[in-house]
C-alpha positions, -999 to 999 in steps of 0.1 A, spaced: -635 -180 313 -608 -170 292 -584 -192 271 -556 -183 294 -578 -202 322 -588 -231 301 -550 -240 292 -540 -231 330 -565 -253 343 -558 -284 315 -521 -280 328 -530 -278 360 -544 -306 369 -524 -332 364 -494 -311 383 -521 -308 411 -531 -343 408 -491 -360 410 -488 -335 437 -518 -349 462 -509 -384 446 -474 -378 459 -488 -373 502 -518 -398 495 -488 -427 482 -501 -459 490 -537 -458 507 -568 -474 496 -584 -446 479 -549 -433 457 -563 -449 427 -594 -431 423 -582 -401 429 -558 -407 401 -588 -419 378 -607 -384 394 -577 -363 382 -572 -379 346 -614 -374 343 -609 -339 355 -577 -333 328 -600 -351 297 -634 -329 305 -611 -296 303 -589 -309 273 -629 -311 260 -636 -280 270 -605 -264 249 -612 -287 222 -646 -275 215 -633 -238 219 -607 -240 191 -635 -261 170 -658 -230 174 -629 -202 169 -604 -216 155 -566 -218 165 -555 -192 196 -522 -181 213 -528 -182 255 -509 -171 286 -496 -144 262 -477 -163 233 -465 -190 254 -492 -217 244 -507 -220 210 -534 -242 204 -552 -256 168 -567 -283 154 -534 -307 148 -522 -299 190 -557 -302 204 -568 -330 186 -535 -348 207 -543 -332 234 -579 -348 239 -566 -382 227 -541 -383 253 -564 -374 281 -587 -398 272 -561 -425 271 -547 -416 303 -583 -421 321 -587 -453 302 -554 -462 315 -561 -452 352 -592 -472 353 -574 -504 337 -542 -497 365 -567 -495 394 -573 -536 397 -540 -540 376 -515 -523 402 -535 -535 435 -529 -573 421 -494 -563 415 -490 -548 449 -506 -581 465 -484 -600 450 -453 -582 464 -442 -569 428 -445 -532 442 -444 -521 475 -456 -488 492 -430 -466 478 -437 -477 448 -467 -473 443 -472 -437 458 -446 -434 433 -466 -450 404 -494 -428 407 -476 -397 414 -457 -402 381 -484 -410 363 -497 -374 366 -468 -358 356 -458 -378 329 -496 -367 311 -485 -332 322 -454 -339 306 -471 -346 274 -500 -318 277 -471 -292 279 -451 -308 249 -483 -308 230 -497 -271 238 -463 -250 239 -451 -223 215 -416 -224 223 -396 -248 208 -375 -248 239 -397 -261 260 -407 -288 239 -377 -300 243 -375 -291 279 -406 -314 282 -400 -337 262 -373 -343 283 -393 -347 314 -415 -371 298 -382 -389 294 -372 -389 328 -403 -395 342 -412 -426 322 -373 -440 333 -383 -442 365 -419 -457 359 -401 -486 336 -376 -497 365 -404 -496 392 -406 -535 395 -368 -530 407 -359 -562 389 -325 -565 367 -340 -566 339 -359 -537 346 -336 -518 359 -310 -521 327 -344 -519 300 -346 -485 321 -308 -475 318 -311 -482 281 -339 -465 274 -325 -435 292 -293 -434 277 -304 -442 238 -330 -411 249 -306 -389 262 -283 -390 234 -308 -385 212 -329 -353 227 -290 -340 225 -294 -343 185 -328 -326 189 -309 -298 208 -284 -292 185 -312 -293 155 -328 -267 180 -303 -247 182 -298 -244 147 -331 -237 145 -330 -206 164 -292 -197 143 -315 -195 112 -347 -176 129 -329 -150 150 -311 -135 119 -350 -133 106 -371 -125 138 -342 -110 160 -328 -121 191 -347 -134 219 -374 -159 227 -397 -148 200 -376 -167 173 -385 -200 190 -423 -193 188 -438 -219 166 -466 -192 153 -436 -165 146 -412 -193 129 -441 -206 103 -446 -172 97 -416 -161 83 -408 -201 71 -402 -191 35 -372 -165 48 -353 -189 65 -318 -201 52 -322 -239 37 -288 -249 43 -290 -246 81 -330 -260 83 -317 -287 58 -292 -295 87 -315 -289 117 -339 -315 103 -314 -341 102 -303 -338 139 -338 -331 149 -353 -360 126 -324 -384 145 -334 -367 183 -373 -369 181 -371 -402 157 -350 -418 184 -386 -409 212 -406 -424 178 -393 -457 182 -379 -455 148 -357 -480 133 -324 -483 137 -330 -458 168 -356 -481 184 -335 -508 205 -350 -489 238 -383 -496 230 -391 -528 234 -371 -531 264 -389 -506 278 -423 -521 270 -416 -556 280 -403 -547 318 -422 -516 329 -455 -521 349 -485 -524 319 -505 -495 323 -472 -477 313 -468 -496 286 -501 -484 271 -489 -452 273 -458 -453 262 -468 -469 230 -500 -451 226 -493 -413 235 -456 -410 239 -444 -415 209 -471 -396 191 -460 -366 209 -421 -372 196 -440 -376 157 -457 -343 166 -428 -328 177 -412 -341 142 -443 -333 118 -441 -292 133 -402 -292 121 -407 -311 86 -437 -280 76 -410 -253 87 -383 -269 71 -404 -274 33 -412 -237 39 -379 -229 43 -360 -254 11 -396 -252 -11 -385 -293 -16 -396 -323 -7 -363 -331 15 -379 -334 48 -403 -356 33 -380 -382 13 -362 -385 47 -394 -394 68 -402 -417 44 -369 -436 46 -370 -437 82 -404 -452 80 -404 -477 57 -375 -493 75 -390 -490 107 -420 -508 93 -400 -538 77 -377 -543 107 -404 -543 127 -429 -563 108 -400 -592 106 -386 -588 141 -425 -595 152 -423 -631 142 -391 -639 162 -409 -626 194 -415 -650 224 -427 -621 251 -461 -608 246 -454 -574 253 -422 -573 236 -439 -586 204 -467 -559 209 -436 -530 213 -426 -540 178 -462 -541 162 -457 -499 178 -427 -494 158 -441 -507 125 -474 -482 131 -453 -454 140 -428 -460 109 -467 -461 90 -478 -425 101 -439 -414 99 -441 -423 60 -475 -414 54 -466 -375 69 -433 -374 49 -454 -385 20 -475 -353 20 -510 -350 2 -543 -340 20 -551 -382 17 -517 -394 29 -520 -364 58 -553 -374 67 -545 -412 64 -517 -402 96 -536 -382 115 -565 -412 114 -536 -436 121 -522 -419 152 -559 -416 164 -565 -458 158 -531 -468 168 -534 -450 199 -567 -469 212 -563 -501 196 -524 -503 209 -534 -496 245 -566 -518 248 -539 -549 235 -518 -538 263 -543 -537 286 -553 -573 276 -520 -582 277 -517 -577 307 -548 -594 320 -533 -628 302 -502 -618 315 -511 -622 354 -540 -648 342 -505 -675 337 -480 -653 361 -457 -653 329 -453 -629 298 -442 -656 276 -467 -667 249 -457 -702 248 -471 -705 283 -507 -683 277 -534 -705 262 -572 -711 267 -582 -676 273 -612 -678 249 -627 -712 275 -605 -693 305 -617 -653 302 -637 -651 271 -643 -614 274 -600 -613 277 -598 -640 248 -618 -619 227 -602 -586 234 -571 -601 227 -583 -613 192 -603 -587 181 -574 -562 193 -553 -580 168 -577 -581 142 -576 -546 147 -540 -538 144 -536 -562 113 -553 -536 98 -589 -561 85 -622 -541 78 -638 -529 97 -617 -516 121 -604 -475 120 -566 -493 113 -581 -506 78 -594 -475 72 -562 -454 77 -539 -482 60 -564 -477 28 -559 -441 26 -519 -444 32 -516 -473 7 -537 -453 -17 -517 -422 -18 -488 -440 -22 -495 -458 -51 -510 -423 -66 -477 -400 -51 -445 -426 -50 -458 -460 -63 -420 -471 -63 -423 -472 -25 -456 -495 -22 -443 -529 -28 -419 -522 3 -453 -506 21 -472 -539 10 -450 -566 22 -440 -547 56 -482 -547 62 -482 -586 48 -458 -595 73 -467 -582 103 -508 -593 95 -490 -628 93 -469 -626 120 -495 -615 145 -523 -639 138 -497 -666 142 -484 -650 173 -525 -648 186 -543 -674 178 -524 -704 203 -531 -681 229 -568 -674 225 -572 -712 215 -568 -743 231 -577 -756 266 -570 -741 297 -539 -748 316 -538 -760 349 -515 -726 364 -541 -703 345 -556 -685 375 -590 -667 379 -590 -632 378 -613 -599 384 -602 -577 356 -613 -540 344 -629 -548 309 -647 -513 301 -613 -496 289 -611 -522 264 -647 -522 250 -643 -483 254 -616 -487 234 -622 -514 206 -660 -495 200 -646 -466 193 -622 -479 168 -647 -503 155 -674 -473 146 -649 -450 129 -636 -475 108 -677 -477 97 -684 -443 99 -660 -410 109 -683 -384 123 -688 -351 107 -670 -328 133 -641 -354 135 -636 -353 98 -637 -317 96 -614 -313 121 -589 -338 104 -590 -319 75 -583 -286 90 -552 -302 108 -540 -310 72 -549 -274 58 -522 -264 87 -497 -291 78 -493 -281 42 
């Protein structure tokens, strides 16, 4: 099988997958062909994996797709969290369905969605045009909008509006920074879709006019920082979090916006090819380090569980924004770690989350206690998920916040007392957040509940055994991402 087959397949199946998802809608068996067709996408994402690991990076389907170690390695990640995620959805969505919060429609909808939202992502991840990044970024957009007003409610319905129009005026930024983009490449590469090739653009980096990438970056860095979550482009987020059905939450906080930082961390290397200064960088940086003190502040004056968790997303994303404008091989690797920790430790809190969540038939954390006597196996995922985050030893968090913290204080040490009180904060603010709800007795409206633990313990292992020990091949493969991000 040629590569051409492996990236048609990976694509292919989560297309195939919304499409028989879309005529199955509502029936019994609808959720395990969705966790059958997120399985199916993670084993080929594997199989690609493995083949770039062996051979290195490779252009498919002509130059259409490119694929190496930084795209791949987000590629497999959000595969995995997607199957995850389809397991934890199956009880999640059927008790949300039997308790009227979704009807038929929407959940043929749900799962449909679901599928081409990953396909969404997979297609942002593995392009080589610049254009259709932004063309799927775009769909990831619009698919997600509809997922975060399923519940049909008010609230729901306006988080979605917001979250569509914040996100639509910013992917128009990106397009203009694209289309400067191309301004500065075609007088270098010619007219034509070749001067929107990632491969062809890094090539000929060093040739292209720093004024206009200087420009590009900003609109680009205000278009994909707006899908980040960054601060003060983030007001959709939490919105969005707090009112959509969970499952999407988890993904939305754990793969989405990696895919906009992606998107942002391919333009930043073209643009210090292009100036041969550290301008993308200092801006990345900025963005960041507000994003993580807003957020880490704004996390003590939460009162909804998954709005409060939305916010803890915002400070890890302004942590890998800032580490990747920082630059270095240890501030590099530090991100790429980060993106990898966040990702599973964000989406097994949601998941528990949401357990509590339909545990007290509320998401306000005033009204959540007992779960350790209630659900200890919830209580404890909640807990440990937090310890997690907070970034304690020896969790993969604590390991990536190390390796951030200490190439800022070797690189910009001006920046770290702002890096160590954004971190102090939000370690504070969560363990005060957590601990009344694991604690306690249990409440009288606190109702029993089947729940789907393995995408949590999944989850929180891995996490747990990388912060002791990264393997070799991961390791290696981190490192030849940051080769490629110089």
């Amino acid at each position: 099988m040629n590569n051409s087959d492996m990236l048609l397949i990976l694509l292919g199946l989560p297309v195939a997958s919304a499409v028989v998802l879309a005529f199955v809608g509502d029936r019994k068996f609808a959720p395990e062909i969705n966790i059958s067709g997120s399985a199916a996408t993670f084993i080929a994402g594997i199989a690609l994996a493995i083949e770039v690991y062996m051979h290195g990076p490779m252009l498919a389907g002509g130059k259409f797709f490119f694929v190496d170690a930084f795209n791949i390695y987000l590629a497999v990640l959000t595969s995995f969290v997607s199957v995850t995620t389809a397991l934890f959805s199956r009880r999640y969505m059927r008790r949300e369905r039997e308790h009227g919060r979704v009807g038929q429609v929407g959940m043929r909808f749900y799962h449909a969605m679901f599928q081409l939202f990953i396909f969404a992502m997979l297609l942002c991840l593995l392009t080589n045009n610049v254009g259709i990044l932004w063309i799927s970024m775009e769909l990831a957009t619009l698919t997600t909008v509809l997922l975060v007003s399923l519940y049909r409610t008010p609230t729901a319905i306006e988080a979605a509006w917001k979250y569509f129009i914040l996100c639509g005026v910013g992917i128009a930024q990106a397009l203009f920074g694209t289309v400067l983009l191309y301004f500065a490449a075609e007088k270098v590469l010619g007219e034509g879709g070749d001067a929107l090739l990632w491969t062809n653009l890094s090539r000929v980096s060093g040739q292209l006019e720093p004024t206009i990438l200087s420009l590009a970056f900003v609109f680009l860095m205000v278009g994909y920082g707006t899908k980040v979550g960054l601060v003060p482009l983030h007001n959709w987020l939490p919105d969005a979090h707090s009112e959509g059905p969970t499952p999407i939450s988890a993904v939305l906080s754990g793969l989405l916006l990696n895919i906009a930082l992606y998107a942002l961390v391919r333009c930043k290397v073209l643009v210090d090819g292009s100036t041969q200064t550290h301008y993308a960088g200092d801006i990345m940086m900025v963005f960041g380090i507000l994003s993580i003190l807003v957020a880490a502040f704004s996390i003590l004056r939460q009162k909804d569980i998954k709005r409060m968790f939305s916010y803890s997303s915002i400070e890890h994303m302004g942590i890998a924004t800032f580490a990747f404008g920082l630059g270095g091989p240890i501030a590099t690797f530090g991100a790429l770690l980060h993106m990898l920790m966040h990702s599973l430790t964000k989406s097994a809190i949601f998941f528990t989350a949401g357990h509590a969540s339909q545990m007290h038939r509320t998401q306000e954390m005033d009204k959540i206690r007992g779960l350790f006597k209630g659900k200890p196996l919830v209580g404890w995922g909640l807990m440990l998920g937090v310890m997690a985050l907070a970034g304690l030893p020896p969790f993969g968090i604590f390991t990536s916040e190390f390796l951030i913290l200490t190439a800022t204080i070797q690189e910009a040490p001006l920046w770290t007392p702002f890096l160590l009180l954004g971190l102090a904060v939000a370690f504070a603010a969560l363990f005060r957040a957590v601990q009344p709800m694991v604690s306690g007795d249990v409440p009288d409206y606190q109702k029993p509940l089947k729940v789907a633990h393995l995408p949590v313990i999944l989850h929180m292992t891995i996490v747990l055994i990388i912060g002791l020990y990264i393997p070799d091949f991961l390791n290696q493969w981190f490192k030849t991402a940051v080769e490629l991000l110089k």
